[in-house]
BAFI-3210 file (N, C-alpha, C; in Angstrom, 3 decimals, decimal comma, padded with zeros to 6 digits):
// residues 113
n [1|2|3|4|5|6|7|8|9|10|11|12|13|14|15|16|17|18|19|20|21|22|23|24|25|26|27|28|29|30|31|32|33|34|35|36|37|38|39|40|41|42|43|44|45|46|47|48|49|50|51|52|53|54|55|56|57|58|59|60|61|62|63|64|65|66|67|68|69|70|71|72|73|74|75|76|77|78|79|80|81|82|83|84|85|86|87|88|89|90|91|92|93|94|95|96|97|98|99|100|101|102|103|104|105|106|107|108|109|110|111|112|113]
n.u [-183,268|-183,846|-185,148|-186,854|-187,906|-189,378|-191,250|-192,869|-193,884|-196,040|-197,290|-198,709|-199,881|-201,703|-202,900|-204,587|-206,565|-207,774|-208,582|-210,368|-212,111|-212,972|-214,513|-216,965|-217,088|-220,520|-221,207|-220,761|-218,199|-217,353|-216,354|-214,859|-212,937|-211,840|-210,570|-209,013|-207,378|-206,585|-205,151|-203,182|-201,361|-200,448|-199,247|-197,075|-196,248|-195,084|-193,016|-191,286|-190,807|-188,691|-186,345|-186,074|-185,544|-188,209|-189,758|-189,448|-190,433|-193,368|-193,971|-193,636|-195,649|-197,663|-198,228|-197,911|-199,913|-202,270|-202,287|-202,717|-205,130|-206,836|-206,056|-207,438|-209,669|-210,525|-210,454|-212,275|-214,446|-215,475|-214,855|-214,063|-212,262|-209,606|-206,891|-205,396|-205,624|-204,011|-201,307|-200,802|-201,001|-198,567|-196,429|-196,683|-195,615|-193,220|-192,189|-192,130|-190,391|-187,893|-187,569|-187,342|-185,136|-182,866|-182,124|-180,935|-180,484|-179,233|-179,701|-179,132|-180,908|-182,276|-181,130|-180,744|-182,658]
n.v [038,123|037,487|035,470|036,592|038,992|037,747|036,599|039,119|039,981|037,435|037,432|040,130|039,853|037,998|039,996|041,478|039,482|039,621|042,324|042,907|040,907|042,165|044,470|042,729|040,736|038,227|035,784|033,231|031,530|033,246|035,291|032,963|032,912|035,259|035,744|033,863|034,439|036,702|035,623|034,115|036,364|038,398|036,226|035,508|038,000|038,824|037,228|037,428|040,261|039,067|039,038|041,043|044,823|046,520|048,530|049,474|046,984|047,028|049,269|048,396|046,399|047,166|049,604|047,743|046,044|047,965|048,793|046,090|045,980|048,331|047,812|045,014|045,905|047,501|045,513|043,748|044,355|046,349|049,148|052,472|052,992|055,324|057,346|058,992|057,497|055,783|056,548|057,322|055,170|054,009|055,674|055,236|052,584|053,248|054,479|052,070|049,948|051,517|052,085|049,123|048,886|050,124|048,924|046,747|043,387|041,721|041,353|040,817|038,281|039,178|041,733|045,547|047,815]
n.w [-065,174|-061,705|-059,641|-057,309|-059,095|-060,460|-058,989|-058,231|-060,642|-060,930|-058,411|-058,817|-061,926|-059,918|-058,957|-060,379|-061,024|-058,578|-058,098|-059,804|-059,139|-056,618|-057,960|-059,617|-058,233|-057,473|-056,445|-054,518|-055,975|-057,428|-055,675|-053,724|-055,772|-055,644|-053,285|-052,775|-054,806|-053,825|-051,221|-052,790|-054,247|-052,389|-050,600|-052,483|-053,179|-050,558|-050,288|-052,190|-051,517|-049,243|-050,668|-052,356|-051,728|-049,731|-050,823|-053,385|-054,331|-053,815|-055,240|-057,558|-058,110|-057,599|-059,718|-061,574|-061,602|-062,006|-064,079|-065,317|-064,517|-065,936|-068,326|-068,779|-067,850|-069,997|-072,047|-071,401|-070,120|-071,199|-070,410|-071,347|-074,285|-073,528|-075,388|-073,401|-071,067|-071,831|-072,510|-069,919|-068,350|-069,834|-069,312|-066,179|-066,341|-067,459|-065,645|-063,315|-064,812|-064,908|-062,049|-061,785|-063,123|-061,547|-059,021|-057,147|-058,088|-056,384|-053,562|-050,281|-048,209|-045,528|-045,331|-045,044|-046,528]
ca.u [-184,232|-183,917|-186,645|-187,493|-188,865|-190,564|-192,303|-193,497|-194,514|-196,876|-198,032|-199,165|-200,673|-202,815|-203,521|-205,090|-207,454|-208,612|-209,034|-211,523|-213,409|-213,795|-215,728|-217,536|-217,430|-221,692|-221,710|-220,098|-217,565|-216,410|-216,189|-213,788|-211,770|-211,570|-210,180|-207,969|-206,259|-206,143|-203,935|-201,554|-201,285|-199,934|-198,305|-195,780|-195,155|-194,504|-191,961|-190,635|-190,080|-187,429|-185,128|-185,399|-186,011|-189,561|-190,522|-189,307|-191,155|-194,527|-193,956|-193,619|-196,414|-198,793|-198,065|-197,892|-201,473|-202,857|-201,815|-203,163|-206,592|-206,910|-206,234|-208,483|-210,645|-211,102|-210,261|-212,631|-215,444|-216,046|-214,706|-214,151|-210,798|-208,952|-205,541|-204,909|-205,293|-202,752|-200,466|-200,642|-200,341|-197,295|-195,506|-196,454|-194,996|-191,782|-191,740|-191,789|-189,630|-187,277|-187,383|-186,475|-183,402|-181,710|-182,627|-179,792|-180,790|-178,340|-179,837|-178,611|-181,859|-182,348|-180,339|-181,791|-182,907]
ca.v [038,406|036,290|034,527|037,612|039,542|036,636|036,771|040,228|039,882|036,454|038,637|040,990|039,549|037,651|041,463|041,772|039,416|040,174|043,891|042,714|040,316|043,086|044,784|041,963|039,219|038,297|034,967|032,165|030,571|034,311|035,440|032,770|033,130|036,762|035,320|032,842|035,285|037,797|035,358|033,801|037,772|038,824|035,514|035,759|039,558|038,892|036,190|038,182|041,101|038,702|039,108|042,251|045,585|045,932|049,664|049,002|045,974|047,319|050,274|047,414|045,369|047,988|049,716|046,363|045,627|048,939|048,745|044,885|045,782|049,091|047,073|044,497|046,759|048,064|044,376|042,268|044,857|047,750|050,523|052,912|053,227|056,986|057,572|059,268|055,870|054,368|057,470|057,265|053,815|053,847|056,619|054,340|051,167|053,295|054,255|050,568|049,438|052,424|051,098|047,514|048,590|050,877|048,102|045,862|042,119|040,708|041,806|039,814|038,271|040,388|043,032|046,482|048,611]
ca.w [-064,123|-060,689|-058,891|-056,867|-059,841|-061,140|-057,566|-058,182|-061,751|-060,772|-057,647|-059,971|-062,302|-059,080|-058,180|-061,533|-060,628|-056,959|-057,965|-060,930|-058,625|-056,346|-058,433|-060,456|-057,572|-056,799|-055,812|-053,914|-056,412|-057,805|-054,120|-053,440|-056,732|-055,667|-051,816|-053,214|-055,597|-052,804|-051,133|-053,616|-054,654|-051,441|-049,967|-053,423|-052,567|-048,797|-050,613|-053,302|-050,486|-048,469|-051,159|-052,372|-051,295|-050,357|-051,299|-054,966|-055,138|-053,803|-056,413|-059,235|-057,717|-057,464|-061,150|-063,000|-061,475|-061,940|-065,542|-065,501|-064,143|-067,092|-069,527|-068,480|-068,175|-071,315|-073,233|-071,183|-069,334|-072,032|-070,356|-072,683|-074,539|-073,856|-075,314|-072,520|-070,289|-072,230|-072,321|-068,485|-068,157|-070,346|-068,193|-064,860|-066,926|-068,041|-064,018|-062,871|-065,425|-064,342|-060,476|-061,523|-063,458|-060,634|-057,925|-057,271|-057,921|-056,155|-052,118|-049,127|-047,328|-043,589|-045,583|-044,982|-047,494]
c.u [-184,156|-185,190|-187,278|-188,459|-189,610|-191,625|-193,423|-194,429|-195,606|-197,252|-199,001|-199,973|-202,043|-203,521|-204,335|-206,808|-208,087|-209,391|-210,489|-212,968|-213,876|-215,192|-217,280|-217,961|-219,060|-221,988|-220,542|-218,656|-216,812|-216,008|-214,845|-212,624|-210,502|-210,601|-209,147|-206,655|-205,658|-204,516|-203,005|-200,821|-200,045|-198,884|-196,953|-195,255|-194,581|-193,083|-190,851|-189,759|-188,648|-186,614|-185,125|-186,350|-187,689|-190,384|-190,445|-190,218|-192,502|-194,634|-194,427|-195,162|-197,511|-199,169|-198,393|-199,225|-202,525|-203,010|-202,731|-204,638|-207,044|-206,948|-207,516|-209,849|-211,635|-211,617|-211,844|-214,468|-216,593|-215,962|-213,926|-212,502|-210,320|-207,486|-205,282|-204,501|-204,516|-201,616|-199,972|-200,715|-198,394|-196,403|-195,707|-195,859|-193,297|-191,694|-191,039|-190,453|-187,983|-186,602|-186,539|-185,058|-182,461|-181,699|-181,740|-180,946|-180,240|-178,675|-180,029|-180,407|-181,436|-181,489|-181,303|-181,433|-183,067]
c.v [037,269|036,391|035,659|038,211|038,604|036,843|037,553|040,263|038,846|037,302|039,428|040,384|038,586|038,828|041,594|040,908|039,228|041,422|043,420|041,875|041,352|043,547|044,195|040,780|039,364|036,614|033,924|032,005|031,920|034,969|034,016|031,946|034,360|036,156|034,710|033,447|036,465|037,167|034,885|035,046|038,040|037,698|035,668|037,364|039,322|038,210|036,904|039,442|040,567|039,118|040,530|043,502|046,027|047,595|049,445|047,839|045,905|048,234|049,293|046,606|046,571|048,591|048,632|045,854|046,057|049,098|047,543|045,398|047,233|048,919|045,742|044,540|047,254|046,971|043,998|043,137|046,072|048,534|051,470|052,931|054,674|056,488|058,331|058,159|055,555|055,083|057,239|055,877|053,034|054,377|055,843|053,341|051,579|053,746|053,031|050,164|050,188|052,186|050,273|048,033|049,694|050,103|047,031|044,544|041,090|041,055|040,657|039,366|038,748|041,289|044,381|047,142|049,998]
c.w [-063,096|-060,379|-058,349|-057,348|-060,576|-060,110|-057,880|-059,135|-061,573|-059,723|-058,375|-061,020|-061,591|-058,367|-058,866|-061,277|-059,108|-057,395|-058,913|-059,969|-057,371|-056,456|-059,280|-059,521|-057,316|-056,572|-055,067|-054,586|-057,239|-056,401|-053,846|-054,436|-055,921|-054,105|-052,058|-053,948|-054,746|-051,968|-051,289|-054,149|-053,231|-050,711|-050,990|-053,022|-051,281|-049,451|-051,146|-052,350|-049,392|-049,111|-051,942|-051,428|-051,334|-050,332|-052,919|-055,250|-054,499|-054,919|-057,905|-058,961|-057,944|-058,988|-062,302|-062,574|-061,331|-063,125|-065,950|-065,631|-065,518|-067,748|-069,694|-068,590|-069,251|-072,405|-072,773|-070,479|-070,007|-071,296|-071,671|-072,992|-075,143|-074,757|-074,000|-071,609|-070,570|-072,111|-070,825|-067,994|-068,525|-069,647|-066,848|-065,533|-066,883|-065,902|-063,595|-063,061|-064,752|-062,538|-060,975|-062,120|-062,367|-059,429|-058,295|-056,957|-056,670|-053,809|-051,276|-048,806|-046,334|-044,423|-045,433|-046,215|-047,465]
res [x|x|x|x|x|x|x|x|x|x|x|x|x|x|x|x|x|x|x|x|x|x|x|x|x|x|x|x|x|x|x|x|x|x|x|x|x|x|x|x|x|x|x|x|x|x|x|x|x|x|x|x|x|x|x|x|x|x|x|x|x|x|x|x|x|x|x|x|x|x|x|x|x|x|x|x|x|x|x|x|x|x|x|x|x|x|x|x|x|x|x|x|x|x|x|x|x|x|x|x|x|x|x|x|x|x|x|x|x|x|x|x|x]
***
C-alpha cells in the first residue's frame, strides 16, 4: 500500500469522527474537536487526491467512514445492532476494497483520471 492510501484510510478514520461530533457535539471543546477533525479529514483527502485518482478515492473515503461511523455507532452510542447493518456494511466494505484493487497505485501527479 503507498502513501496515498494511507492518506485516505487516516482521512477516514478523521471522517469518523467529525460525522459523530456532528451529531453529539454541545459545547465549546467538542465543537472544536468536531472542526479540527473536519479539517485534518479533508486537508489528508485533498492530499491523498494529488496522487491518485480522485473519484476512487472519494468512493473509499466516503465507504470506509460510513462503515466507521455504523460501527461506532452501535459500539460506543447504543444504536441498535441489525444483521442487516452489518450485511450492508460488509457489501459497501467488499465495494471499497474492490475500487482500491482495480485502481492503479502507481498515478503520475497532474495525471488525469
Amino acid at each position: 500500500m503507498n502513501s496515498g492510501w494511507l492518506k485516505v484510510f487516516i482521512a477516514a478514520f478523521f471522517e469518523v469522527f467529525w460525522v459523530i461530533g456532528l451529531k453529539h457535539a454541545d459545547d465549546f471543546w467538542t465543537w472544536s474537536g468536531t472542526i479540527i477533525s473536519i479539517i485534518i479529514s479533508f486537508y489528508i483527502l485533498i492530499m491523498a487526491g494529488k496522487k491518485l485518482p480522485v473519484g476512487t478515492v472519494y468512493a473509499v473515503f466516503v465507504g470506509l467512514g460510513t462503515a466507521g461511523v455504523v460501527i461506532s455507532e452501535i459500539l460506543f452510542f447504543g444504536e441498535p445492532f441489525k444483521i442487516e447493518k452489518i450485511l450492508f456494511i460488509l457489501l459497501l466494505l467488499a465495494g471499497v476494497i474492490g475500487l482500491k484493487l482495480v485502481t492503479k497505485d502507481n498515478v503520475e501527479e497532474g495525471a488525469e483520471s
